[in-house]
C-alpha positions as CSV (number, residue, x, y, z in Angstrom):
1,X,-73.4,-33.5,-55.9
2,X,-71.9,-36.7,-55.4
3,X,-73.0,-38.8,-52.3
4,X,-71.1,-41.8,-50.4
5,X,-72.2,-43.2,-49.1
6,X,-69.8,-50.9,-23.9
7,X,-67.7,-61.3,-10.3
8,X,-69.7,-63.2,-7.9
9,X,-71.6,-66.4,-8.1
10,X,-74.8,-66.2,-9.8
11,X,-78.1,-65.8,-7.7
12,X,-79.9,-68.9,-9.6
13,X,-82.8,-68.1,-10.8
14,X,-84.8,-69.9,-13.6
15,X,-84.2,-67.5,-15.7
16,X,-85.2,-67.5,-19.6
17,X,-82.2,-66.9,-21.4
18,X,-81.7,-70.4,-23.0
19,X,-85.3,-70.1,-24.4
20,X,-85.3,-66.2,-25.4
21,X,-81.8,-65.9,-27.1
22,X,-82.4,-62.5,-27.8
23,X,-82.1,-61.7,-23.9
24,X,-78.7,-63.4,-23.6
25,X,-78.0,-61.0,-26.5
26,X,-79.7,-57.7,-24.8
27,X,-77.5,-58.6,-21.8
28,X,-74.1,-57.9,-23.3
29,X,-75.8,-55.3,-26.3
30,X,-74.1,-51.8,-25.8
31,X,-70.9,-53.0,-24.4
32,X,-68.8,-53.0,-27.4
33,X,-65.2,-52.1,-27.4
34,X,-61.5,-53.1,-28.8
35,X,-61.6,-55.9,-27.0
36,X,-63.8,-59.1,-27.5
37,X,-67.3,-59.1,-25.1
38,X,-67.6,-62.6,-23.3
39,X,-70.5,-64.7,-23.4
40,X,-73.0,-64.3,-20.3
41,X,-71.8,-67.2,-17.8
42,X,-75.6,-67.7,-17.1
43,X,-76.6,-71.0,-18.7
44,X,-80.0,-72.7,-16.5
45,X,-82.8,-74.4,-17.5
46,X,-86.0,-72.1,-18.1
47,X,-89.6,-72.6,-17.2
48,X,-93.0,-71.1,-18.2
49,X,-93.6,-70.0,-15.0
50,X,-91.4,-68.2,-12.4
51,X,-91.5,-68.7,-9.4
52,X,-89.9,-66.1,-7.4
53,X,-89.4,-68.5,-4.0
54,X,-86.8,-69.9,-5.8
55,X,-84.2,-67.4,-5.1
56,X,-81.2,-67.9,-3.1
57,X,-78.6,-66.0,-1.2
58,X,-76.3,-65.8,-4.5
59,X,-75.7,-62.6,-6.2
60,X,-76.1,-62.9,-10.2
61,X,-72.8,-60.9,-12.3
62,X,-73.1,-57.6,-12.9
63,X,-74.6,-58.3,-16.5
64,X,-77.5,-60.5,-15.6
65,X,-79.1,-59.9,-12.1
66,X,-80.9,-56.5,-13.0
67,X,-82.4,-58.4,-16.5
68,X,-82.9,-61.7,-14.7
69,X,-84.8,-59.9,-11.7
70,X,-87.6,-57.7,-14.1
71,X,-88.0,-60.9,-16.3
72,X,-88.5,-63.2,-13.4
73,X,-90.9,-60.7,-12.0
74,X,-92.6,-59.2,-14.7
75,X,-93.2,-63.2,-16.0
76,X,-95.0,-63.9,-12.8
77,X,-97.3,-61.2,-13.4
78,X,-98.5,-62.9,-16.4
79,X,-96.4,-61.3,-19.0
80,X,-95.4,-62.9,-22.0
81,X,-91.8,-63.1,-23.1
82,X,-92.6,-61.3,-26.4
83,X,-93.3,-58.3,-24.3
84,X,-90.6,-58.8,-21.8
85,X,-88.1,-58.9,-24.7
86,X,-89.5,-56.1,-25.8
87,X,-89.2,-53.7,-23.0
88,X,-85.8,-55.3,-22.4
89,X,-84.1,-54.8,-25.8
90,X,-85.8,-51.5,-26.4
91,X,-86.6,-49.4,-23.3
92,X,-83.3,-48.4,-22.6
93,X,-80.3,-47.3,-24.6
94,X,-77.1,-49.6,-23.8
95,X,-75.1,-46.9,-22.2
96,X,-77.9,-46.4,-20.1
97,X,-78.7,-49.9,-19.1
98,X,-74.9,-50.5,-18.2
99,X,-75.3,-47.6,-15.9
100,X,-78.8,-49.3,-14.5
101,X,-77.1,-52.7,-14.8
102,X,-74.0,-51.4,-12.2
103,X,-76.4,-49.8,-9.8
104,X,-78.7,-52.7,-9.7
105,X,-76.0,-54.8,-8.6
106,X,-74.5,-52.8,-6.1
107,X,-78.1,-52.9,-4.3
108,X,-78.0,-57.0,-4.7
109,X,-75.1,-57.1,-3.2
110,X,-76.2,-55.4,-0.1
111,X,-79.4,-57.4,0.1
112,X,-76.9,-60.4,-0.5
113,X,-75.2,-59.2,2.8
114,X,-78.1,-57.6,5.0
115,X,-81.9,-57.9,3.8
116,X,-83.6,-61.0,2.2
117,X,-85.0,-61.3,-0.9
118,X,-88.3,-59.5,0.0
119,X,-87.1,-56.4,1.1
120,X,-84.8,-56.7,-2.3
121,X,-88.0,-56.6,-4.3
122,X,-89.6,-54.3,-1.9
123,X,-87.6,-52.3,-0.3
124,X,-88.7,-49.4,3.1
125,X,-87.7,-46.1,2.9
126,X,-85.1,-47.0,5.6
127,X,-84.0,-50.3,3.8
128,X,-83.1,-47.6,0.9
129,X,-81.2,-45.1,2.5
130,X,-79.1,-47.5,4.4
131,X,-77.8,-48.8,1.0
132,X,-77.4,-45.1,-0.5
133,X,-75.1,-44.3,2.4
134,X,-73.0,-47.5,2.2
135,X,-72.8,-46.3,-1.4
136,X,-71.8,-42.7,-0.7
137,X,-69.3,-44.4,1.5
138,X,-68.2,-46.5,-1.4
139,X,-68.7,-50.1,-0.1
140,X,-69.2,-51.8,-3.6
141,X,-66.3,-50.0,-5.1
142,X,-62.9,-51.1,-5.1
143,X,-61.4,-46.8,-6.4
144,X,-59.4,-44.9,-4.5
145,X,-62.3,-42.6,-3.3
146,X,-63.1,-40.8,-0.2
147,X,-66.8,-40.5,-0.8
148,X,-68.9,-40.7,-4.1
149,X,-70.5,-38.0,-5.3
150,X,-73.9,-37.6,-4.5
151,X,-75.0,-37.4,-8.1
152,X,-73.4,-41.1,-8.3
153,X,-75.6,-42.0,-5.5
154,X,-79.0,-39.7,-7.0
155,X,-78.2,-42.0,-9.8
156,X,-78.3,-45.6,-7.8
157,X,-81.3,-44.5,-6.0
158,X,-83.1,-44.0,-9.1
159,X,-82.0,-47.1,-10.4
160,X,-83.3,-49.1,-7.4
161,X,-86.4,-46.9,-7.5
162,X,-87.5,-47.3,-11.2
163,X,-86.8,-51.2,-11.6
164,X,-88.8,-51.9,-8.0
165,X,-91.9,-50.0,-9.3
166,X,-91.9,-52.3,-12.6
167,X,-93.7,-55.0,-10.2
168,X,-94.1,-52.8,-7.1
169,X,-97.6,-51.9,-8.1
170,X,-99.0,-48.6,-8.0
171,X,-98.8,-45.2,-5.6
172,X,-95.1,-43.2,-4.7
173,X,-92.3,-44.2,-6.0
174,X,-89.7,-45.1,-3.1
175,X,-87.3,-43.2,-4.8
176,X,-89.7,-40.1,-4.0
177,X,-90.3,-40.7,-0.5
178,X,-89.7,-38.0,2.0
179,X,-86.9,-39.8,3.2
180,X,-85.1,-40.2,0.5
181,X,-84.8,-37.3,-1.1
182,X,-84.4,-35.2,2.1
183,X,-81.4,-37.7,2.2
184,X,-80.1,-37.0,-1.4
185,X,-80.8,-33.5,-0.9
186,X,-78.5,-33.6,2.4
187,X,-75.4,-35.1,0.2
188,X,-76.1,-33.0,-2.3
189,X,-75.9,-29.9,0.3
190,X,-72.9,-31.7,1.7
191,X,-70.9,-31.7,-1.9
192,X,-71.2,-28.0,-2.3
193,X,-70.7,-26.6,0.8
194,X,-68.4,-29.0,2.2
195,X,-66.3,-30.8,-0.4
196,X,-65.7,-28.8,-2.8
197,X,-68.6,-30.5,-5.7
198,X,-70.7,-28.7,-8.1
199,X,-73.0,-30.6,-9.7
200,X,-72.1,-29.1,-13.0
201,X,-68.5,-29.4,-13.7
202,X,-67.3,-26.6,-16.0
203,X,-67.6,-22.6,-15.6
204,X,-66.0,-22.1,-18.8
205,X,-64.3,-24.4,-21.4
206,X,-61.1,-24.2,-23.1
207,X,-59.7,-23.2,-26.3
208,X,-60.0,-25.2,-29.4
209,X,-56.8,-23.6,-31.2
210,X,-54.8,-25.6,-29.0
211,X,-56.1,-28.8,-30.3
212,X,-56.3,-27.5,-34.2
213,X,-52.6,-26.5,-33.7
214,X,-51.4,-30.2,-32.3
215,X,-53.5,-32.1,-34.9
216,X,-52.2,-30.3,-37.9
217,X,-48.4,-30.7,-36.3
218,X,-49.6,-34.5,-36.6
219,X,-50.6,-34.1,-40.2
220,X,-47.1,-32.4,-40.6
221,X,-45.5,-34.7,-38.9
222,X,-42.9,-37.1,-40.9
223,X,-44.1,-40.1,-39.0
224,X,-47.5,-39.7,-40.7
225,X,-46.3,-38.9,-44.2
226,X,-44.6,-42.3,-44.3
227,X,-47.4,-44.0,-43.0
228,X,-49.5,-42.4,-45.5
229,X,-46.9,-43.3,-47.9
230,X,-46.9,-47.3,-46.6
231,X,-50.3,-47.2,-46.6
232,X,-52.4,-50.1,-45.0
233,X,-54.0,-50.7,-41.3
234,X,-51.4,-48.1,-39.6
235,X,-52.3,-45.3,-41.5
236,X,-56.0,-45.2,-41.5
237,X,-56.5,-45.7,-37.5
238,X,-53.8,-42.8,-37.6
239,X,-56.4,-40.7,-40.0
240,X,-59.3,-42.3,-38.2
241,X,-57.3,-40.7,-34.9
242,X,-57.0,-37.1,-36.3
243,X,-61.1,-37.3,-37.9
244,X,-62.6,-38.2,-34.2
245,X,-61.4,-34.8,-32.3
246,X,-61.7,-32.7,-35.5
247,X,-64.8,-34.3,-35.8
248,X,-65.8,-33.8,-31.9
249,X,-65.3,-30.3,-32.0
250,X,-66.2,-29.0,-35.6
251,X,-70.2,-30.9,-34.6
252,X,-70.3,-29.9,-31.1
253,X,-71.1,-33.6,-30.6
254,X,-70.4,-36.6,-28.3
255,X,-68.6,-39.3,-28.9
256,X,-72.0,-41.2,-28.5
257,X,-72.8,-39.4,-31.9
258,X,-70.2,-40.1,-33.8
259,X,-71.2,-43.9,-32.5
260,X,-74.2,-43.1,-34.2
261,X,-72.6,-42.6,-38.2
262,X,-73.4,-45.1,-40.8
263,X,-72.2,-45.4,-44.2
264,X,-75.5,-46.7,-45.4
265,X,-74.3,-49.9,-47.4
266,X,-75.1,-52.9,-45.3
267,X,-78.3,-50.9,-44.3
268,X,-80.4,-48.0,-45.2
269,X,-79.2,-45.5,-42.5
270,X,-77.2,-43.2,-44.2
271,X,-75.4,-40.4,-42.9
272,X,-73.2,-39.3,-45.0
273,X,-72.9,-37.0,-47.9
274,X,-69.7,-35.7,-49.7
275,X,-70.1,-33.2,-52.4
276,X,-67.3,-33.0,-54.9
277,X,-65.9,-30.4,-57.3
278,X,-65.3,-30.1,-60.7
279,X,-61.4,-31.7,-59.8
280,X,-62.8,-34.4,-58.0
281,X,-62.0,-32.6,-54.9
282,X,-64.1,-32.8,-51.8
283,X,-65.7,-29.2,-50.9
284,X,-68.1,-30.3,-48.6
285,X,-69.8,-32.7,-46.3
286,X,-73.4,-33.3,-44.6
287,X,-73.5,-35.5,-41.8
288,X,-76.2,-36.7,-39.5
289,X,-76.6,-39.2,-36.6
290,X,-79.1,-41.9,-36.5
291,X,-80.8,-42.9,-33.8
292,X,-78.3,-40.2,-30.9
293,X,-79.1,-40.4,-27.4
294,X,-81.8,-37.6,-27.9
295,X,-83.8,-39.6,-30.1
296,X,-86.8,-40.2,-28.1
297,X,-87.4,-36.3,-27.7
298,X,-87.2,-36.5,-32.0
299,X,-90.2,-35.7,-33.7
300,X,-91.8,-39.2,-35.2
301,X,-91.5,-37.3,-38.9
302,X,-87.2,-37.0,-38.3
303,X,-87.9,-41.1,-38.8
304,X,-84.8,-41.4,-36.3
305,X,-82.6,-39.2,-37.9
306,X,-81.2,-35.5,-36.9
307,X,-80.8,-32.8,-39.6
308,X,-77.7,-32.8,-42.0
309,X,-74.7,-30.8,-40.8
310,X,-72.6,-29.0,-43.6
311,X,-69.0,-29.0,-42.8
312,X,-67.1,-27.0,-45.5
313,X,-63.4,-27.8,-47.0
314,X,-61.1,-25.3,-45.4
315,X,-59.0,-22.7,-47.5
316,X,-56.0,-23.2,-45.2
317,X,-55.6,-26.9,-43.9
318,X,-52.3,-26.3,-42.5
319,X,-54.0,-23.9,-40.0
320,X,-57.1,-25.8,-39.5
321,X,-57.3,-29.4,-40.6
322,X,-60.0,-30.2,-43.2
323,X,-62.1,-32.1,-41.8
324,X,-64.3,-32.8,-45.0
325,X,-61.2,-34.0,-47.0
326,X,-59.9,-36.4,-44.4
327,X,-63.3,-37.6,-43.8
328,X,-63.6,-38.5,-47.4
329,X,-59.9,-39.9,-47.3
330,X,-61.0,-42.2,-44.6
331,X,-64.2,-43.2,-45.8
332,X,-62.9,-44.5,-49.4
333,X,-59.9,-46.2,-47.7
334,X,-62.0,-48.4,-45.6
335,X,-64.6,-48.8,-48.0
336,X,-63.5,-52.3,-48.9
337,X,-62.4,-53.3,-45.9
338,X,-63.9,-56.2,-43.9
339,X,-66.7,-54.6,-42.0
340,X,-69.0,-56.6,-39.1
341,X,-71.2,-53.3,-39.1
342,X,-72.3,-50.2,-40.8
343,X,-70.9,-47.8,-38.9
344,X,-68.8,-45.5,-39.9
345,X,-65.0,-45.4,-37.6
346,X,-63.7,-48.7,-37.1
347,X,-61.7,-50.7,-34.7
348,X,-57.6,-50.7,-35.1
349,X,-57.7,-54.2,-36.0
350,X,-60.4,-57.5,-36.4
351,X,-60.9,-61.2,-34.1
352,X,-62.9,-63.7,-34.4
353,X,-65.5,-63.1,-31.9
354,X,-66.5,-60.5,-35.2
355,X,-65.5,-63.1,-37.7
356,X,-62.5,-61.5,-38.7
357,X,-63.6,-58.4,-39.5
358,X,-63.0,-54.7,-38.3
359,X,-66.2,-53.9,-36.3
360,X,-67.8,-49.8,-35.0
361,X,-66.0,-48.2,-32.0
362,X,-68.2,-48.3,-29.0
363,X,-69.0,-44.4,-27.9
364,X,-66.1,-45.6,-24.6
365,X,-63.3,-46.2,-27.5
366,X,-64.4,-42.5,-29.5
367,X,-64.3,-40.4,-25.9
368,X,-60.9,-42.3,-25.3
369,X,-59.4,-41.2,-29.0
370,X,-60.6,-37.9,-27.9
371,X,-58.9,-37.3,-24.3
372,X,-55.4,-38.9,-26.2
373,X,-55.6,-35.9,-28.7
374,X,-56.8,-33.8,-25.8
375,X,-53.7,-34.9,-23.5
376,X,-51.6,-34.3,-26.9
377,X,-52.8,-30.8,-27.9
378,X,-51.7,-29.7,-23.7
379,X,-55.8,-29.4,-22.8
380,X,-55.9,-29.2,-18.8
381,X,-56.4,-32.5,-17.9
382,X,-59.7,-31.6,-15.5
383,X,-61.6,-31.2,-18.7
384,X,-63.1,-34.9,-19.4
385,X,-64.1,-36.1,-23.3
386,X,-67.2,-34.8,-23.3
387,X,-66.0,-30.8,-22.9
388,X,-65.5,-31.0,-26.2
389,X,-68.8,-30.0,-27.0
390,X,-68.9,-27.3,-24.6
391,X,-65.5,-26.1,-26.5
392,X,-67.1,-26.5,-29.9
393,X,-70.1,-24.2,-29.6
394,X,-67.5,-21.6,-27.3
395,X,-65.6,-21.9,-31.2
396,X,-68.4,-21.6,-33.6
397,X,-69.9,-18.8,-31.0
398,X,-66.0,-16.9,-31.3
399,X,-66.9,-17.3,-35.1
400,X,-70.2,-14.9,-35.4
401,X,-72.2,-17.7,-35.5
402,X,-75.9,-17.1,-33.9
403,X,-77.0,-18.9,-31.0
404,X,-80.0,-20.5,-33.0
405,X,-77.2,-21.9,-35.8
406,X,-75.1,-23.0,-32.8
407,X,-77.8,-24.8,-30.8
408,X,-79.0,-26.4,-34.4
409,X,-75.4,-28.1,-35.0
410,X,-75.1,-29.1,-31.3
411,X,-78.4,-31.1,-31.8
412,X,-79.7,-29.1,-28.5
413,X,-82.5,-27.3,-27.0
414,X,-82.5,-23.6,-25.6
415,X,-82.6,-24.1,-22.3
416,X,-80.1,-27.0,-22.4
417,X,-78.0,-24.4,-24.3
418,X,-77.7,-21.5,-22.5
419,X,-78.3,-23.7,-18.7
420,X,-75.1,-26.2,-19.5
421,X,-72.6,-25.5,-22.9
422,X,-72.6,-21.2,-23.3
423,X,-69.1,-21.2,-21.5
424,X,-66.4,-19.1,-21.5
425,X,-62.8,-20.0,-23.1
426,X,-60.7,-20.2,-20.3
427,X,-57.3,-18.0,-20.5
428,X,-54.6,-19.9,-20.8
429,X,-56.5,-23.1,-20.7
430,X,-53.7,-25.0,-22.7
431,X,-50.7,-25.5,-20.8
432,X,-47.7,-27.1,-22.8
């Protein structure tokens, strides 16, 4: 075997992020993308002690004021900032602070505009459910929508609930008082009956053949022969394009795992393992994800890593694209290429704010390669990114494989499995 190896003025607190650099770094952590991140605007003079009278009437950017407010808080408790930094850089993953981060500041904004900065900090139950509706009603939103979901608004409420109870001191949760959640309960009521809202979103999934069929016309195509043939930038974000759904699908994974794949050169993750033939040709690969969004349900002996995942080579690659080969393809053409990170699918091009070097695709930038190939292969376009890994098991299921091999690749538990991802394939569900 051979191996190869994610808009107002800033409420001005005296925040710490020009003494603890590695806040200023946690705020924009997570938010990677194509497209450079800019610098936190937030630039004031810190102090060793907080003091929370200090607070004005401003409202902080999106990025800072959920950070700024637990620090500021947590600090005049007597905290120090090692262990501030360290439940701020580490108690979240970044998708899910960005989620926190947006909710946060939705409720600032309404404190900004109706309560003071006590009730922000400690909110009633009233206080609470007067923001949730204004938030149902879409207040802080500038989309095109009637009324948000009331999973959206479960999600704020937590949100408000969890960061308040960081300094709120002990006893209920106000994101578990009767009043709440009779009122979440009500929207939730309201979105089945009324509106036309399930809380899960697919009955059934649709038919990966459709996709197999439109990437291997790519491969086919005479547009990619003569990039393959020019060789250079164009032609391995064209392969790197084909690998991500293939890829998607083949794992029964999300784009937050495939986020999650390093090549184990600038560190000692690796997650990759291609095993070659007597001809040099690739006949298989193993593949596992470091660190996924599961990892905190991992057992401390996976040190962080899931299991390996054999893909085989196909016998057929004009039906069915082989994945292992093109993987291998794309991981020895970008092998010496100028690389800010270890991870393994790379952005179309490098800047400078990554030093002139071609950087990891945030998970946003993977689930976007993967609804282009899904628009292309004629998927309905209800079905978001992340159906792929409903789609995936549906095809390894259509296979003969077990439920226990299924649930292993996918990374998932039983009652996860058979609750959310054993779907049916949809008749018809490609429409060209």
């Amino acid at each position: 075997m051979s191996t190869l190896g994610a808009d107002s003025p800033g409420r001005l607190l005296r925040s710490v992020f020009a003494a603890s650099p590695s806040a200023a770094a946690f705020v924009t952590a997570g938010r990677g993308d194509d497209f450079p991140t800019p610098s936190s605007p937030l630039s004031v003079a810190s102090d060793d002690s907080a003091d929370l009278d200090t607070v004005t009437n401003a409202v902080l950017p999106r990025a800072d004021a959920r950070v700024t407010a637990i620090r500021d808080h947590l600090r005049a408790q007597g905290l120090q900032d090692a262990a501030i930094d360290q439940i701020l850089l580490h108690n979240w993953a970044a998708s899910t602070a960005g989620g926190h981060d947006s909710a946060w500041h939705q409720w600032e904004r309404h404190c900004d505009e109706r309560l003071d900065a006590a009730r922000r900090d400690n909110p009633s139950a009233a206080d609470l459910v007067n923001f949730l509706q204004r938030v149902r009603d879409g207040d802080f939103s500038d989309k095109d929508v009637d009324t948000f979901s009331a999973e959206w608004v479960r999600k704020v409420r937590s949100t408000v609930s969890i960061t308040v109870a960081m300094w709120g001191g002990v006893g209920c949760r106000i994101g578990e008082h009767p009043l709440v959640t009779s009122f979440i309960q009500s929207l939730t009521n309201d979105d089945l009956l009324n509106r036309g809202r399930r809380k899960y979103r697919y009955d059934d999934t649709w038919d990966v053949e459709a996709l197999f069929a439109s990437l291997a016309a790519a491969l086919a195509a005479p547009a990619h022969a003569a990039l393959r043939a020019a060789g250079g930038r164009h032609y391995l974000n064209a392969l790197r394009d084909i690998i991500v759904p293939l890829g998607r699908v083949l794992l029964c994974c999300r784009s937050s795992d495939l986020h999650c794949v390093y090549r184990g050169e600038f560190t000692e993750h690796n997650c990759l393992r291609f095993e070659l033939g007597a001809a040099g040709h690739v006949t298989s690969v193993d593949i596992r994800f470091y660190a996924p969004k599961q990892r905190r349900a991992m057992p401390a002996t996976a040190r962080g890593y899931t299991d390996w995942i054999t893909v085989d080579a196909v016998d057929d690659p004009v039906a069915i694209p082989c994945f292992a080969a093109l993987l291998h393809e794309y991981y020895t053409l970008s092998e010496h290429l100028p690389r800010f990170d270890d991870r393994l699918f790379l952005s179309s091009f490098a800047d400078r704010a990554h030093e002139g070097k071609l950087w990891g695709l945030s998970s946003d930038r993977l689930a976007k390669l993967m609804k282009a190939a899904m628009i292309a292969a004629g998927i309905p376009a209800e079905f978001l990114p992340h159906s792929a890994r409903h789609a995936g098991i549906a095809h390894w299921r259509g296979q003969g494989m077990t439920d226990d091999d299924v649930m292993h690749r996918a990374n998932m538990h039983a009652a996860t499995y058979v609750r959310h991802y054993r779907r049916r394939i949809r008749t018809n569900a490609a429409v060209c």
